[in-house]
C-alpha positions as CSV (number, residue, x, y, z in Angstrom):
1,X,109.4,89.9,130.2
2,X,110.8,90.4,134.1
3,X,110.5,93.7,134.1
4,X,106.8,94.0,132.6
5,X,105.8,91.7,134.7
6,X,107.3,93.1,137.5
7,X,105.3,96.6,136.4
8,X,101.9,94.9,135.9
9,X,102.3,93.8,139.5
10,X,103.2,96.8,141.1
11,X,100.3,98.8,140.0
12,X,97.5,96.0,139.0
13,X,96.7,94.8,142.8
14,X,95.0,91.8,143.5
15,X,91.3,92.3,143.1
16,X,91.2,94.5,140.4
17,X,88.7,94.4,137.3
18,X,89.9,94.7,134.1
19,X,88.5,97.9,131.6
20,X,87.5,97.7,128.3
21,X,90.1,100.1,126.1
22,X,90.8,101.0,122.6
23,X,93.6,102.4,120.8
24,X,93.6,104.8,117.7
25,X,93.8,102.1,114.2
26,X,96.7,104.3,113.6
27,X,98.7,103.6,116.6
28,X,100.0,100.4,115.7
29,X,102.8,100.4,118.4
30,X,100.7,100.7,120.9
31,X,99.0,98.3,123.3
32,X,97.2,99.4,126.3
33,X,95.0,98.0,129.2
34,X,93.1,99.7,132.0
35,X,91.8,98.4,135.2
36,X,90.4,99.6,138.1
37,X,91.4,98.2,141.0
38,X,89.9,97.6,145.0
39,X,91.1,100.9,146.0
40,X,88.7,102.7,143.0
41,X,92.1,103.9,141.4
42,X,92.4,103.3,137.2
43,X,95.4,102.0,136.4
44,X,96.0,102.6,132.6
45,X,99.6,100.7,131.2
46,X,100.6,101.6,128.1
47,X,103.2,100.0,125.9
48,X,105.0,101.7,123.3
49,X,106.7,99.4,120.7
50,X,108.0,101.8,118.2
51,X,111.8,103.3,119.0
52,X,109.9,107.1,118.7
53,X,108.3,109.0,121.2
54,X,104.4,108.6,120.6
55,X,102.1,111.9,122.0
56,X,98.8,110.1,123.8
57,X,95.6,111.5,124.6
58,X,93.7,109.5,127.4
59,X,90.1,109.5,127.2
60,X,87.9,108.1,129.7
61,X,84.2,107.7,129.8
62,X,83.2,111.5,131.2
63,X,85.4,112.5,128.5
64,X,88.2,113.4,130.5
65,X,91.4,113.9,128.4
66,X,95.2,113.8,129.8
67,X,98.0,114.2,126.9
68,X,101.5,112.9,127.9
69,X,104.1,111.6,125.3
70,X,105.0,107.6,125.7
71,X,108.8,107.2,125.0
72,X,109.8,104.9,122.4
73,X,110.6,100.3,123.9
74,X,109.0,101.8,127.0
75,X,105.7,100.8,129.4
76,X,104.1,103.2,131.3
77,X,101.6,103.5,134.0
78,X,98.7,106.2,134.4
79,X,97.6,106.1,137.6
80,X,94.0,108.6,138.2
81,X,91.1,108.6,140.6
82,X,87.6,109.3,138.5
83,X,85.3,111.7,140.1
């Protein structure tokens, strides 16, 4: 619990607004939350539960996709500026 909270902090700064997200009914291990902070930088965290590797597609609301795999007991951080 150190550590994630340790991530959140690093890339959810002080000010930011949280996003609404969703997650595929299939991808149980998953859990994910989006915010977009002062700096107008979305920070997307992603937390894989599942020992495998899970492939994710990232959609936002222009329909921009990014595809990266998740590796299995890991959280990860998707950090993007919208245009």
């Amino acid at each position: 619990m150190f550590y994630i909270l340790g991530h959140f902090s690093k890339f959810v700064k002080p000010g930011s607004v949280r996003l609404t997200t969703s997650i595929d009914e299939n991808q149980n291990a998953l859990r994910a939350l989006a915010f977009l902070r002062p700096d107008n930088v979305t920070a997307l965290v992603i937390f894989n539960s599942d020992s495998s590797n899970i492939t994710v597609n990232v959609e936002d609301d222009s329909n921009t996709v990014a595809q990266f795999m998740v590796e299995g007991d890991s959280i990860n951080t998707l950090l993007y500026i919208k245009n």
